[in-house]
C-alpha positions as CSV (number, residue, x, y, z in Angstrom):
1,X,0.0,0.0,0.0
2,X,1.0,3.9,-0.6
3,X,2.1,4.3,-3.5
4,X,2.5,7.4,-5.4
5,X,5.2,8.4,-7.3
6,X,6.0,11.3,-10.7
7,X,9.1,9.7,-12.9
8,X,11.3,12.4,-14.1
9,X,14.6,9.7,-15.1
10,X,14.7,7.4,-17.9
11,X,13.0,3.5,-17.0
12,X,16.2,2.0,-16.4
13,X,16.7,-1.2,-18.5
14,X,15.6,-4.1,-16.4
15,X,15.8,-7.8,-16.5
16,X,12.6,-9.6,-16.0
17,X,13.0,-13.3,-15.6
18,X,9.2,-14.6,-15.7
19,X,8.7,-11.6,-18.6
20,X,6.6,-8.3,-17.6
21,X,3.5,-7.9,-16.3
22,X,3.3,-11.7,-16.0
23,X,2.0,-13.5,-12.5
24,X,0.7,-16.9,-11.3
25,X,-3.2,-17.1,-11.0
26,X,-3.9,-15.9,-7.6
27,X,-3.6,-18.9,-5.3
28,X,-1.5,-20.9,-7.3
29,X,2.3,-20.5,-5.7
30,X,5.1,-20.9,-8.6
31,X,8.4,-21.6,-7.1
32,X,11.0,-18.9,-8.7
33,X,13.6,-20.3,-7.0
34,X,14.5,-23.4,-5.1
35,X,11.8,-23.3,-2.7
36,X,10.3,-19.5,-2.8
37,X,7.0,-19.6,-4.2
38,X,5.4,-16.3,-5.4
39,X,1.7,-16.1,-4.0
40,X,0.0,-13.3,-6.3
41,X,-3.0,-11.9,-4.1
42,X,-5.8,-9.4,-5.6
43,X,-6.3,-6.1,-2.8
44,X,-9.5,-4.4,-2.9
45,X,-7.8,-0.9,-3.0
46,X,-6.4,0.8,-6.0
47,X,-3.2,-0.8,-5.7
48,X,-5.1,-4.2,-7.1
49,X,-2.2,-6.9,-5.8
50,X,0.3,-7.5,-3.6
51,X,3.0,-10.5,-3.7
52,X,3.5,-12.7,-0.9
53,X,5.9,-15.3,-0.6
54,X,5.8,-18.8,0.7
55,X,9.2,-20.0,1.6
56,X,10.0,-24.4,1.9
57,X,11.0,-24.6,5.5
58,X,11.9,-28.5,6.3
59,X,8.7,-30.3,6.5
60,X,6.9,-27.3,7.0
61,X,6.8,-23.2,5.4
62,X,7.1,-19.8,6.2
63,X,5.3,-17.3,4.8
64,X,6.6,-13.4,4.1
65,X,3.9,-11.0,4.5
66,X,0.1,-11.8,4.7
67,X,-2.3,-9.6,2.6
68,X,-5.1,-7.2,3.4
69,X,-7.5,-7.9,5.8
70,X,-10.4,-8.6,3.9
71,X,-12.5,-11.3,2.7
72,X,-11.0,-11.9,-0.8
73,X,-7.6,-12.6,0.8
74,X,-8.8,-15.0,3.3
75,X,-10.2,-16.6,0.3
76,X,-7.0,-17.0,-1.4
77,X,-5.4,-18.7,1.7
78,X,-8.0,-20.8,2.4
79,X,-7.4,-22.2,-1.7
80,X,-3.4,-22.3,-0.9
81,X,-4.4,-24.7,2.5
82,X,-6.9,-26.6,0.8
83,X,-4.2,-27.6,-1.8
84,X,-1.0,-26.1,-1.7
85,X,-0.2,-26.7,2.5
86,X,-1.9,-26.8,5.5
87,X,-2.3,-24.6,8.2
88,X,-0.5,-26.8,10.8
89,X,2.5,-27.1,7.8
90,X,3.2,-23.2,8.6
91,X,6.3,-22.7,11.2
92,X,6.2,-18.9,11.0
93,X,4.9,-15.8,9.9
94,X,7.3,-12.8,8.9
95,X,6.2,-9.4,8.2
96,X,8.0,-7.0,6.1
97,X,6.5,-4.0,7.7
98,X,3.4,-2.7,9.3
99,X,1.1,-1.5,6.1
100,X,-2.2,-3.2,5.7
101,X,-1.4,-4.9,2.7
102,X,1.7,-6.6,4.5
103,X,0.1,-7.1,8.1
104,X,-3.3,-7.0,7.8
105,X,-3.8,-10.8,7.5
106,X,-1.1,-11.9,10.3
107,X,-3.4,-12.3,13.6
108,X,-6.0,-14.0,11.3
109,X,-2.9,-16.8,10.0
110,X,-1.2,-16.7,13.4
111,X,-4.3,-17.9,15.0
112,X,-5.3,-20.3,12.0
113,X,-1.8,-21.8,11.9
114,X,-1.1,-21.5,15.5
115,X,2.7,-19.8,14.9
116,X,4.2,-17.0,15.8
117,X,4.9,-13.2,14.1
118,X,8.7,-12.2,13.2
119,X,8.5,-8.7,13.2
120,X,10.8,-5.4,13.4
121,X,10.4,-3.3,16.9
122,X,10.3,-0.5,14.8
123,X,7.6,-1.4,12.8
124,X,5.6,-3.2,15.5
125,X,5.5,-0.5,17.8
126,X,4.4,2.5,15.1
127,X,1.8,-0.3,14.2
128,X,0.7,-0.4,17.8
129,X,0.9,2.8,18.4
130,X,-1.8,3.2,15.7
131,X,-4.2,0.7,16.7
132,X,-4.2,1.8,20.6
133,X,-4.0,5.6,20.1
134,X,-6.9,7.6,21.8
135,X,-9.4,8.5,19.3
136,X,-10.5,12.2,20.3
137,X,-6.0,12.9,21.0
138,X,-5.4,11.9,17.4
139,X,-8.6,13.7,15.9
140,X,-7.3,16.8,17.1
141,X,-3.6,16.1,15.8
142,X,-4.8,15.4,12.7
143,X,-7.0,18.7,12.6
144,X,-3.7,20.7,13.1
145,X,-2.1,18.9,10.8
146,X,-4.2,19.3,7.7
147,X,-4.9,22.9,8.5
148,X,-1.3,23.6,8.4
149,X,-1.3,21.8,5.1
150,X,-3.2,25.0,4.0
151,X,-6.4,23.1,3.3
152,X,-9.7,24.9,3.8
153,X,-12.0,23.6,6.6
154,X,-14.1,21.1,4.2
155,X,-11.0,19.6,2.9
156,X,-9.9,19.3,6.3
157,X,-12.7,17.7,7.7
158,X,-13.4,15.3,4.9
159,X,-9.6,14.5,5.5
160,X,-9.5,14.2,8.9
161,X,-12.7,11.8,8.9
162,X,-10.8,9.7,6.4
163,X,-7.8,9.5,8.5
164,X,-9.4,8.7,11.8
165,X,-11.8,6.0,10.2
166,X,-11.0,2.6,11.9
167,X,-13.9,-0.3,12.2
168,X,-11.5,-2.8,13.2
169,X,-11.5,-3.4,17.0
170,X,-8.0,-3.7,18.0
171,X,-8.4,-7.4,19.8
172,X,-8.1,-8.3,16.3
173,X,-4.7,-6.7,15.4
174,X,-1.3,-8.3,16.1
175,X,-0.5,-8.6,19.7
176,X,2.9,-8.1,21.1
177,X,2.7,-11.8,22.6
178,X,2.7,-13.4,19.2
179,X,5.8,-11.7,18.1
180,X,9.0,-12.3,18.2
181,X,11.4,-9.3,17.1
182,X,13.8,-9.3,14.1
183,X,17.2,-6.6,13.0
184,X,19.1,-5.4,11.0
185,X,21.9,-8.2,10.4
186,X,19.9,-11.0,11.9
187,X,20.2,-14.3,10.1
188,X,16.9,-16.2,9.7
189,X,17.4,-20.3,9.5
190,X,14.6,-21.2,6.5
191,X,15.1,-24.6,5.0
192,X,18.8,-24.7,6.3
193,X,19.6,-21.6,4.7
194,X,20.5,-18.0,6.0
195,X,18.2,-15.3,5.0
196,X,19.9,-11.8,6.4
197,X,17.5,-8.8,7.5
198,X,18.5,-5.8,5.8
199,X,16.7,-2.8,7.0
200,X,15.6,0.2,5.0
201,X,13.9,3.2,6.7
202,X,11.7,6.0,5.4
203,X,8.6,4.4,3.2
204,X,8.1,2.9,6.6
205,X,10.0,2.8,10.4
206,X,12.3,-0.4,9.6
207,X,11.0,-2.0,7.0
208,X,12.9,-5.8,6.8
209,X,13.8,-7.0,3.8
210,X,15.4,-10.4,3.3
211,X,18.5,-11.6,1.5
212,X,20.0,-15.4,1.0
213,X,23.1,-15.5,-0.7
214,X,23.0,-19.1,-2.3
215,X,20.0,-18.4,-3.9
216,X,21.3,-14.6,-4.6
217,X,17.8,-13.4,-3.9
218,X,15.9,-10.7,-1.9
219,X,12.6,-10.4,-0.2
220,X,12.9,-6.5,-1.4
221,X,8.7,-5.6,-0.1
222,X,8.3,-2.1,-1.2
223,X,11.7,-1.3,-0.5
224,X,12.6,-2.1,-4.3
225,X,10.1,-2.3,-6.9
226,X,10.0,-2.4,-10.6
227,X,8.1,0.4,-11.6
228,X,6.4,2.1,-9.4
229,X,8.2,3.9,-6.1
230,X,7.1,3.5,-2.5
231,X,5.3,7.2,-1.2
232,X,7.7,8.6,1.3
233,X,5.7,10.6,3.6
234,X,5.5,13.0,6.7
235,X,2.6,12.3,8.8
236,X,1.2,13.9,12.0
237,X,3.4,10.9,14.0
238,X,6.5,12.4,12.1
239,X,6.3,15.9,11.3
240,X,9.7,17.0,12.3
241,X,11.6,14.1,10.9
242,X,13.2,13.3,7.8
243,X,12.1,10.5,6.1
244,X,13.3,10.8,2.8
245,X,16.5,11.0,3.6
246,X,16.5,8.4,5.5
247,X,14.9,6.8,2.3
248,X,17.4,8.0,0.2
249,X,19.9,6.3,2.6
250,X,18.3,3.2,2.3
251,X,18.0,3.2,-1.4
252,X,21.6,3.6,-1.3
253,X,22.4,0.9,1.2
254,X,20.4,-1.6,-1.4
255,X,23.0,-0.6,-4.0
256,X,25.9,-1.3,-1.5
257,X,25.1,-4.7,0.3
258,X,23.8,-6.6,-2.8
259,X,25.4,-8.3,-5.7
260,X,24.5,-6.3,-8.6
261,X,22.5,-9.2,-10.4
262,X,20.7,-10.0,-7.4
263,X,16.6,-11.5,-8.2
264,X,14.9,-8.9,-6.7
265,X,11.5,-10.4,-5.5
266,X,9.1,-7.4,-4.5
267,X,5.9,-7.3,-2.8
268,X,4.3,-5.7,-5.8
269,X,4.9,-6.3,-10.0
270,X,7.3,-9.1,-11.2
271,X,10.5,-10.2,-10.0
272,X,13.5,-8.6,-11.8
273,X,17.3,-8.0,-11.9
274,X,18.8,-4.6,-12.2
275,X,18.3,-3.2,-9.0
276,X,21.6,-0.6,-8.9
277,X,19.8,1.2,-12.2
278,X,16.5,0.9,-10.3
279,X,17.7,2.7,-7.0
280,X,19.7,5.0,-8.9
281,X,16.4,6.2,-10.7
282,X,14.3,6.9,-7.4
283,X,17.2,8.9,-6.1
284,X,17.6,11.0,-9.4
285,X,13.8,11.1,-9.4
286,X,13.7,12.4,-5.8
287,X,16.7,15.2,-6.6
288,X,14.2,16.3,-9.1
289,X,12.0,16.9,-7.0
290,X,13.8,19.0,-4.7
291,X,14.9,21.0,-7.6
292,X,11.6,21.9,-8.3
293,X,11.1,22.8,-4.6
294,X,14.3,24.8,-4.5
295,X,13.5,27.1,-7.7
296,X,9.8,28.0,-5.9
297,X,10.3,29.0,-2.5
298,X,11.1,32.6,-3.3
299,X,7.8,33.7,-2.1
300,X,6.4,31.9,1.1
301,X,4.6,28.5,-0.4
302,X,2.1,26.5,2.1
303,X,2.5,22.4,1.4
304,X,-0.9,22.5,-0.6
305,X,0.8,25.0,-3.2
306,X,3.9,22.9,-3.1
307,X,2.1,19.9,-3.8
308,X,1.0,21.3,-6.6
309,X,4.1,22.1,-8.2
310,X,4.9,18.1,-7.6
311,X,1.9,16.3,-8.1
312,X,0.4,18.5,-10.8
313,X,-2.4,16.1,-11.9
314,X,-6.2,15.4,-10.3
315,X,-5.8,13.2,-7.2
316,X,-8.5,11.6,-5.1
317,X,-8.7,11.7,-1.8
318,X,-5.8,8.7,-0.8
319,X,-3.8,9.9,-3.6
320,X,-4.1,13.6,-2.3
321,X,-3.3,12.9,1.1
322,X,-0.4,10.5,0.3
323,X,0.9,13.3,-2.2
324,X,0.9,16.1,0.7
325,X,2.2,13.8,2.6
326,X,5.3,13.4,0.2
327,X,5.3,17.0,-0.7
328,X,6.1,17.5,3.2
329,X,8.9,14.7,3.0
330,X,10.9,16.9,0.3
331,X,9.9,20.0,2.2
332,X,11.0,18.8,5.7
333,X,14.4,17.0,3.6
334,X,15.1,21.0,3.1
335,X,14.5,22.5,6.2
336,X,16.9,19.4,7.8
337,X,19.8,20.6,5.5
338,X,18.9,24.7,6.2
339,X,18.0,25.0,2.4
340,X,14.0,26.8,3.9
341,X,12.5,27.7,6.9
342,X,8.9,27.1,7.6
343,X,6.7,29.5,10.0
344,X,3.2,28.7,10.9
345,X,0.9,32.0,10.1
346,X,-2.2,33.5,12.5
347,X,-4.0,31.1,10.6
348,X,-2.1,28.1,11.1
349,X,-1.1,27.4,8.0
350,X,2.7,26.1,7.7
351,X,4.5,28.4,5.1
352,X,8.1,27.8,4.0
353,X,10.6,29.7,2.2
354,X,14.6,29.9,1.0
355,X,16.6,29.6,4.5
């Protein structure tokens, strides 16, 4: 989930072993390599799929990230038990990182296959954090928050109802009791082989990818992706930080710890090689934008006029609120290196201009 991105670099040139835009039938698995199967799972949200991966464990399986917590997903797993495995076959659960699409599903299999969570701290806190926050303390965060955007106050009620929405009661979440917490550097025994956590930081708190080098293949999530880049955002839980550079780190890091011709296998498109050409596109991408940023704060620009200048294209609501928050990302990237100041107005709207 969140995804949102405006290409300004050349596609790089990539290698797509099982060709592009190609998948298995959703809840057939197709082993890519020795023992990973690719699970293709339909979402009911714009972003129609997500790829989940069912690794040969001994006897048994473990399964990387879950799907969204809804009724056509449960579907699909119950077609890969009643064929593929069974529940009891399943010796773990590990979870990439805390969006819906990756663990909206995990309580539901924990329970069902009666295993435990392997989880970043990082990412099971912010989750938790989330799910036990008090209602009325966040409603009023979030009502700063989207007036400093610069929204007027029907955009920022329709956008703060959309970002306190929340039907699901949180018994039904991920508990901290089923977990048990992975790192950065941690090597995870699968099938007698050694799958190493590398951690990447910005489209999420500590997002955990995987890497085994016999196979010479990485669990990338939505830490590396084809074609489309992961939104880097500033939320109310944020503000003052700097995700995108920490993104921009990681993307970095991806290019440094793996073998050039590493088999990328993401949580969303197709597998592919090429990764260096990939990460060196969203950085250039990202530089771009912060071009663009640079050559308009002569006058005092709110985020809302800055996102505009980014993302200058109709957006509904989602796409709106994860392009502000992405707009604020680049934004708060330049006020961490002194290149703009921001002031908040009488009217509480953020305004930011050249340091």
């Amino acid at each position: 989930m969140s995804h949102l991105s405006t290409e300004f670099a050349p596609r790089p040139k990539l290698e797509y072993p099982f060709e592009m835009r190609w998948s298995p039938e959703p809840g057939k698995p197709f082993e890519v390599v020795d023992g990973v199967y690719w699970l293709r799972m339909p979402l009911p949200i714009a972003l129609d799929h997500i790829n989940l991966w069912i690794l040969r464990d001994g006897d048994g399986w473990t399964i990387v990230d879950t799907g969204y917590d809804a009724q056509v997903c449960k579907d699909v797993w119950e077609q890969v038990f009643d064929g593929f495995m069974t529940p009891k076959s399943v010796n773990k659960i590990i979870v990439t990182h805390f969006h819906p699409d990756h663990i909206g599903l995990a309580a539901w299999l924990a329970h069902k296959c009666e295993c435990s969570i392997q989880i970043s701290e990082g990412e099971y806190h912010h989750y938790a954090s989330i799910i036990n926050r008090d209602k009325a303390q966040f409603e009023a965060q979030a009502n700063a928050f989207i007036t400093e955007m610069g929204y007027p106050k029907s955009m920022v009620d329709k956008f703060v109802g959309f970002m306190v929405s929340d039907d699901k009661p949180a018994a039904s979440r991920v508990q901290q009791d089923q977990c048990q917490f992975i790192k950065d550097g941690d090597l995870i025994n699968i099938d007698q082989r050694q799958w190493r956590v590398i951690s990447g930081n910005g489209h999420s708190p500590e997002h955990s990818c995987l890497y085994n080098a016999e196979l010479n293949a990485m669990l990338s999530g939505d830490q590396s992706i084809a074609r489309i880049s992961s939104n880097v955002s500033v939320y109310p839980s944020n503000r003052d930080k700097d995700p995108l550079g920490d993104w921009l780190d990681s993307c970095q890091k991806l290019i440094d710890e793996l073998p050039d011709d590493t088999l990328m296998l993401p949580a969303h498109q197709e597998p592919f090689r090429g990764n260096p050409a990939r990460m060196h596109q969203l950085i250039d991408d990202h530089h771009a934008q912060l071009n663009r940023l640079r050559l308009s704060v002569d006058a005092p620009i709110s985020p809302v006029e800055a996102r505009a200048i980014l993302f200058d294209r109709e957006l509904n609501t989602i796409e709106t609120l994860l392009a502000t928050g992405e707009t604020l990302a680049h934004l708060n990237y330049l006020m961490h290196r002194k290149e703009v100041v921001m002031q908040i107005g009488a009217d509480g709207v953020a305004r930011y201009s050249a340091y």
